[in-house]
Structures are given as structure tokens and as C-alpha cells.
N, C-alpha and C positions, 0 to 999 in steps of 0.2 A: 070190680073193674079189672079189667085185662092188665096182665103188666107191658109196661110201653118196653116194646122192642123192633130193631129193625135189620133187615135182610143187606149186608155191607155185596156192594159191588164193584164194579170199575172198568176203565176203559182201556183194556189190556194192550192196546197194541202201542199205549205210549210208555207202557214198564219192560219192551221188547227192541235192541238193537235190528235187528234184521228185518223185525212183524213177521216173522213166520208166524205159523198158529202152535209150535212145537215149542217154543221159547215163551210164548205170551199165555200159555196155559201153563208150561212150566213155574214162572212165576207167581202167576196166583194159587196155585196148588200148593207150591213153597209157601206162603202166607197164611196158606190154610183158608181160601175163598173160594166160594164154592158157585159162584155168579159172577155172568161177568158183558158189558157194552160192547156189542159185536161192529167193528167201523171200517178199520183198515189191517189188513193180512195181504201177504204175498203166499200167494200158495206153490211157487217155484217159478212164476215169470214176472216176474215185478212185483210192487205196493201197488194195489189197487184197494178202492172202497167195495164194501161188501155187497155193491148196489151191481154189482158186474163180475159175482163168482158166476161159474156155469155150474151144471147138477151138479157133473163129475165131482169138482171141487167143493162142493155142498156135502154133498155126500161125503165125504171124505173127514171134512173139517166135523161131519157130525160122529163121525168113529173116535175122531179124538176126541172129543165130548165126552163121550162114554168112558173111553181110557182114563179120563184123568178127573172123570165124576163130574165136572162141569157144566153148567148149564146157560143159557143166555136170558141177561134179564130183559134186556131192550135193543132193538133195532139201530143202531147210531147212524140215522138216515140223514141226509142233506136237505132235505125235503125242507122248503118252505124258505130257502135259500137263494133266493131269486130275486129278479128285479117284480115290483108289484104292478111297474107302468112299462112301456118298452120307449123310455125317452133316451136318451146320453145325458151323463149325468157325471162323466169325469172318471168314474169307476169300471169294473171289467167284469161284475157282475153281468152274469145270463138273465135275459126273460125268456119265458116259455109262456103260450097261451094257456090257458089252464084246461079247457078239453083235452090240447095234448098229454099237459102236466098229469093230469089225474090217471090219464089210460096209461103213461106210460111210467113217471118216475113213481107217483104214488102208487099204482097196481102192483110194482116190482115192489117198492117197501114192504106191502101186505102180504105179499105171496113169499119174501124171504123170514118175516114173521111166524110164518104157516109153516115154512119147512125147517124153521129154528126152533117151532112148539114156544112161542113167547109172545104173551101179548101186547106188548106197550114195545111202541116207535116214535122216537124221540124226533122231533119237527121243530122249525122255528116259523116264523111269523111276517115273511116275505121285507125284501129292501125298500124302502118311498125313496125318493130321490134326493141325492144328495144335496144336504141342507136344509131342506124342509121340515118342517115341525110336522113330526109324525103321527099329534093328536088328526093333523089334516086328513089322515090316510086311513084311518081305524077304520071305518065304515067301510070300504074298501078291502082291505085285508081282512075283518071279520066275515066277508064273504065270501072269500075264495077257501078262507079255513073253514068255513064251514060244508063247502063242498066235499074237502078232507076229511072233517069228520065222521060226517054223510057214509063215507066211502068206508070211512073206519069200521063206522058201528054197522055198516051193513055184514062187514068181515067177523064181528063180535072182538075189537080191540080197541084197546086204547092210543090216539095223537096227542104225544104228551109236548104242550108247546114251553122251549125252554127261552130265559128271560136271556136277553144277549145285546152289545150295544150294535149301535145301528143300523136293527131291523125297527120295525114298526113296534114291536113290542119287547123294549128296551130298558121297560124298568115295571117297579109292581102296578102304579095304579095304570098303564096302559098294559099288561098285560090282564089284569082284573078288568078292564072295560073290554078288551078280546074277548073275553072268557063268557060275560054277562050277553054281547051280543048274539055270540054263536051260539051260545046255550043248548047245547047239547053235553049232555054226559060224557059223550064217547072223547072229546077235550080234555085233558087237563094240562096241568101248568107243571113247570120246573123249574126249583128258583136255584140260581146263582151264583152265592156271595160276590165272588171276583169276578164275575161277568157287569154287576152294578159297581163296585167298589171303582171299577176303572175308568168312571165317570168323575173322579174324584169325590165320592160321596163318603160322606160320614158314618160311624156305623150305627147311631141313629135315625140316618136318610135310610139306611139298609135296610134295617130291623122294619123300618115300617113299610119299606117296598114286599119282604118277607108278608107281614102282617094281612096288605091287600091282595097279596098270591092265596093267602091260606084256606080262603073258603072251597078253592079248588084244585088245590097242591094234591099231586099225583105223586108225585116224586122231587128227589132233591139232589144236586150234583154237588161235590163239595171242591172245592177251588178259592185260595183265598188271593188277595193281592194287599200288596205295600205301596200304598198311592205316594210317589215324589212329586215333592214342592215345584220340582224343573219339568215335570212331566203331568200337566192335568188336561183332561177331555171336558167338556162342557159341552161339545156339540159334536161333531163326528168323532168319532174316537180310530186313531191310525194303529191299527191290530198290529201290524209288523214293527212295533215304536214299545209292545208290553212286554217287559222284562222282569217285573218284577213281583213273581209269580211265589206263592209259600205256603209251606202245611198251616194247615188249618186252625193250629194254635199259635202261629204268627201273623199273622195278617191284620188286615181291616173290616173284616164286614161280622166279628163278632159270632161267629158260630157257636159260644158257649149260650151267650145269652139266645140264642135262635134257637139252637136245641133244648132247652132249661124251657123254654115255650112253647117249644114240641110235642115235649115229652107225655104232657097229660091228655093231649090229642091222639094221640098215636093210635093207642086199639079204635078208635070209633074208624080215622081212615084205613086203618089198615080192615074194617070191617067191611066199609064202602068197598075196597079194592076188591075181598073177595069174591063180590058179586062178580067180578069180569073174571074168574078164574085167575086172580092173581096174587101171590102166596102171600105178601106183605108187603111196607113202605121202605121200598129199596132206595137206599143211602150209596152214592152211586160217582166213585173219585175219578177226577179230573184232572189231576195234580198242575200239568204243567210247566213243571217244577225246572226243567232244563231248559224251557222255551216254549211259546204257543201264541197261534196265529191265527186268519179266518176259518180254516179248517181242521182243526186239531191242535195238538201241543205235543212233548216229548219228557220224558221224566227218567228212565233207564228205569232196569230192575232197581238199582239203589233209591233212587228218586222215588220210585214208587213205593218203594220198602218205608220208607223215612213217612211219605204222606200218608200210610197205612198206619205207623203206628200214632203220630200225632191226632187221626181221626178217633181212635180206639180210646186213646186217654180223654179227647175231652167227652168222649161216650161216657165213658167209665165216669170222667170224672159229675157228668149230670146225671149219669144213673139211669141211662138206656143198655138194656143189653142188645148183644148181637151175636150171630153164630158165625167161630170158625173151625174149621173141622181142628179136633183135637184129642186128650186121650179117650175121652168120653164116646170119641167115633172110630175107637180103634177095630171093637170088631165088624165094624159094615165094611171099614176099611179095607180087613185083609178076606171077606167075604165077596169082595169085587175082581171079575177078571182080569 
């Protein structure tokens, strides 16, 4: 058997004060990371999502790639971020018809995959309306993801749909019913922890929400949370209300036990993955750590320094390896221009 190992990544533009792409490569380079969730960057006129570089700035952002050895693991698209009905519903959530959606949000997802050389774009599972029991909705949303998928696999990549509260697919066995409906490959799933935790869930509820992800687990984002007595969700859960965000050996949703249950699966997906041309099962941080909301979070280079090493010990400590560049890669190192 394979030794269980995994490809560490992250979503650099919340370990970056400005989001230049000069500073947010800087940082993981500093860490020794050598992948990393392409979302938000200013490329010298503002923060914008990467859903709205031009070439120019494509082009550019992939020079420094090169500079600093960098590669991108996944797409950190908005996609699937939507309303699923176009009712009012109290919220300020977008619909978009999905003809549209697909030619235009989802196309540009695809096509920034194609000039990043990366196959996996990170998606969520569209919004049902506020207050309604989302089981109502599944049917509904398993259709329009599967037009996504459709779309994916016709590109040859991977829609990896991450678990998130109050979308449709908000926790493991309603994203495991997503998953069964659309049934397609080109799908997979991305669990959590502090996405479910902030339900107020136990890390027992966790581990098993984990558990019904696994048959389809593409990838995993690591993010924990500290559920407060004064602060619990049960039903809509209010994003601008979560503070209490923490490395991954603090929290609630139990990451040592989740990876110790990993770990003996690893080579068979990381076998699967590379059917789609994809190197390994990227372990992929989230931190945070300073604050995070419907669209992101903020963690600074410290923050993210902090949630880098806590991820690394409880690796270490279940006995996953992972690669970061080290002395071991000194001479590719000084053999780069």
C-alpha cells in the first residue's frame, strides 16, 4: 500500500494585507508551500475575485507563478453562490437563470482553470430560501449542479462542491444526497469542519457529516471553529455574527480524529484523483483566523503562519506526510531563474 500522503495548500489571499499577488505568493513561499486557492488579488486597481482578471493580468499573475515556483490547486470560484428560486427571501443574494449562469459565470470558471493549468474549481450548492428545509430543495439543486458538472466534465475537470451553512447543501448527508443524484464523476465534495461546526454541532455530528462526504471527498478545506453557549445556529446561520474562527488543533469539529480516518484511504483517492490529471488529495487552509464572512475570511501572514503550523502537527501527529519545500529541494531551488 501507498504511504498516505497529502499535497498542503491555501487560500492566499487571506495571509496577504493588501492581496497583491506579490505579497500572497511571498507568504507561502515563506512557508515553504508550493500550491495554492486562486480567489481574491488586486492586481494594482482594487480587490477584485479572480472571476474578473483580464489576460493582461492573467498573464502576468502567471510570471509570478513561475518566479516564486508556485502553482494553483483550485479555482476559488463563487459559483453555485446563488439564489436557487428567484423569490425575496429577506436576503441580498443574486439569482441568475442558469442558461445564463452556465454560459457565463460557469464558462469563465472553466476557462480561468484552463489558463491557471489546474483542474479542480471549487463551487457551492445554490441558496433555497430563506427558512425552508433544504431537504425540500435537493432535487432542484441536484439539477442545476448537474448541468455544472456536465459542463465540467466536458472541459476534462473537476466541480468540487464545498459543504457550507445555508446553501442547500449545508451539511454531510445533504451533501451525500447532491452527490448520489447528480452522479457524475466530474462532482466531487469538500468537507468543512468549521463550515458544520457553526451549526452548533458536536464533533461527533461532525465526524459523521465527514463520514457521508467520504465516498466522494475530492478534497478538504481545513477551518475550525469554537461553537459559544451565547452564539448557536440551528437554522439560518448569520455569517457576519462568526468570530470565533481557530487552528485546527483548537476547535470543534475534531480534525485529528477525521484525519486518523483518512489516513488509510488516502492512496486509493489520491489514485482516483489521478485519473483527472490531478497530482494528489490537496489539504487546502481556510484559516480565518482574523475574521470571515459570506465571502471569504482574513487571517494576515501571522494568522496564516500560526494555522500552517497547527495543521502540520496534527499531520505529523496522525502520521500523514506532506511536502514543503525544504533542504531537500535546495538544488531545484537554486537551479530556478
Amino acid at each position: 500500500m501507498a504511504h498516505p500522503k497529502v499535497i498542503l495548500s491555501g487560500f492566499a489571499d487571506e495571509a496577504a494585507h493588501s492581496k497583491t499577488p506579490t505579497e500572497q505568493l511571498a507568504v507561502l513561499a515563506g512557508l515553504g508551500m508550493k500550491y495554492y486557492s486562486l480567489r481574491f488579488v488586486d492586481m494594482g486597481d482594487g480587490v477584485k475575485n479572480l472571476m474578473k482578471l483580464t489576460v493582461p493580468e492573467i498573464n502576468h499573475l502567471k510570471k509570478l507563478h513561475d518566479a516564486f515556483g508556485i502553482r494553483v490547486s483550485s479555482i476559488g470560484s463563487p459559483i453555485g453562490k446563488v439564489k436557487l428560486r428567484d423569490v425575496e427571501d429577506g436576503t441580498n443574494n443574486a439569482f441568475v437563470p442558469l442558461d445564463r449562469y452556465l454560459k457565463r459565470d460557469v464558462a469563465k470558471a472553466i476557462d480561468m482553470a484552463h489558463r491557471f493549468d489546474c483542474r479542480l474549481i471549487r463551487g457551492f450548492s445554490f441558496y433555497p430560501p430563506k427558512g425552508q428545509n433544504p431537504w425540500d430543495h435537493v432535487q432542484e439543486a441536484a439539477e442545476k449542479l448537474g448541468s455544472i458538472a456536465e459542463a465540467c466534465q466536458k472541459a476534462n475537470l473537476l466541480y468540487g462542491l464545498e459543504v457550507e451553512a445555508n446553501l442547500v447543501g449545508q451539511s454531510g448527508p445533504l451533501q451525500a444526497e447532491l452527490a448520489r443524484r447528480v452522479n457524475n464523476a466530474h462532482m466531487v465534495l469538500i468537507f468543512d469542519g468549521a463550515n458544520i461546526a457553526v451549526h452548533g454541532k458536536t464533533p461527533d455530528e461532525i465526524f459523521r457529516d465527514y463520514r457521508a462526504m467520504l465516498p466522494w471527498l475530492g478534497w478538504i478545506h481545513v477551518k475550525d471553529y469554537v461553537v459559544s453557549r451565547k452564539l448557536r445556529f440551528r437554522g439560518h446561520v448569520n455569517e457576519d455574527m462568526l468570530k470565533q474562527f481557530v487552528p485546527c488543533d483548537r476547535g470543534g469539529s475534531g480534525y485529528e480524529r477525521i484525519f486518523r480516518d483518512l489516513k488509510p484511504r488516502l492512496p486509493g483517492i489520491a489514485t482516483r484523483l489521478k485519473r483527472f490529471d490531478i497530482p494528489g488529495f490537496f489539504v487546502d487552509l481556510e484559516p480565518h483566523l482574523k475574521g470571515g464572512g459570506q465571502f471569504g475570511g482574513f487571517s494576515g501572514p501571522d494568522g496564516f503562519g500560526v494555522a500552517m503550523r497547527s495543521l502540520c502537527r496534527v499531520l505529523d501527529f496522525v502520521g500523514i506526510e506532506y511536502d514543503l519545500t525544504g533542504y531537500e529541494d535546495i538544488e531545484t531551488w537554486k537551479r530556478r531563474k
